[in-house]
Residue, then its C-alpha position, 0 to 999 in steps of 0.5 A: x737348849x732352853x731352860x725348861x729342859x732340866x724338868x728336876x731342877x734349874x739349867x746351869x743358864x738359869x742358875x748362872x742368870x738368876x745368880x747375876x740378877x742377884x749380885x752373889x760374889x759366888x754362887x753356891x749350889x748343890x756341888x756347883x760354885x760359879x762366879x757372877x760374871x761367869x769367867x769361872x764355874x766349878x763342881x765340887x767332888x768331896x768338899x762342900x760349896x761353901x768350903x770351896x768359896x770360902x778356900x778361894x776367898x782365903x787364897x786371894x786374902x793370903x796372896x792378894x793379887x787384884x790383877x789375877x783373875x779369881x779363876x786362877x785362885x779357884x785352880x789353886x785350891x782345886x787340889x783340896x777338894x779330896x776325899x783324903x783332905x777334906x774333913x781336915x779341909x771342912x774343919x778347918x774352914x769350921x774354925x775360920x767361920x767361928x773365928x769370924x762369928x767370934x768377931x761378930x759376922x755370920x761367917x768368913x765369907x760374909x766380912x766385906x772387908x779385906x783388912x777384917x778378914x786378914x785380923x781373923x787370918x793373922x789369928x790363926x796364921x800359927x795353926x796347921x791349917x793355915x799353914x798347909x794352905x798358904x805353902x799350897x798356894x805357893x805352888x798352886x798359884x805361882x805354878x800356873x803358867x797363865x799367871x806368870x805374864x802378869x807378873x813379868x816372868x817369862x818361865x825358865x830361861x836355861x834353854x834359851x841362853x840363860x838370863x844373861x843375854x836376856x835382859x836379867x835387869x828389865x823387870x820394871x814391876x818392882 
């Protein structure tokens, strides 16, 4: 397929391509989000793109993994991007970026900084939003059976014998 065959607009190549000759940490389209590197791309039904980036960069600030691929964070908060949850989602997101812009950045997403991010998050851990978020990423993310090798856990063990006879003290990762 080339990329002149979308006549109203940009391929998915071209907007995948202009977006890593740009260095854009995500790119935000008209209901499209996609990484740089292209490992993750998603559509978004109900919630705004930029929503959607700034609940990923959320989730990776609340349970920062540097060895889980953003793809499993974007999993993780898939299950917010309802009809049902999304004005409580969006207005949430609104008081994260005010939180931001009361500290002087245009957004949450535009703070560079990690320790930065987690201040204006350790601000607002109280409220409703936060806490629907972080207890839906313990799940979210934790379920995943693609993230459990990273982190040395080979899933349930009942139905094969039980941790007993399978090395209940070989986790070397803590």
């Amino acid at each position: 397929m080339s990329d002149t065959a979308n006549p109203k607009g940009m391929t998915r190549r071209q907007l995948l391509s202009r977006a890593t000759a740009a260095g854009a940490s995500f790119v935000v389209g008209a209901g499209f989000l996609a990484a740089p590197n292209g490992a993750w791309a998603m559509e978004t039904a109900a919630l705004q793109p930029e929503t959607m980036a700034t609940l990923v960069q959320m989730a990776r600030d609340i349970y920062p993994h540097d060895q889980v691929a953003d793809e499993y964070y974007v999993l993780a908060v898939k299950g917010y991007d309802t009809a049902d949850a999304a004005d409580a989602i969006e207005a949430g997101i609104a008081a994260l970026d005010a939180a931001a812009q009361g500290k002087g950045f245009d957004s949450y997403l535009a703070i560079g900084w990690e320790r930065d991010r987690v201040d204006i998050l350790r601000g607002m851990e109280d409220s409703a939003f936060f806490q629907q978020i972080r207890g839906g990423l313990v799940t979210g993310l934790y379920n995943q059976k693609a993230v459990w090798p990273i982190f040395g856990y080979e899933g349930e063990s009942f139905s094969q014998g039980g941790y007993i006879d399978r090395g209940f003290n070989d986790i070397n990762w803590l």
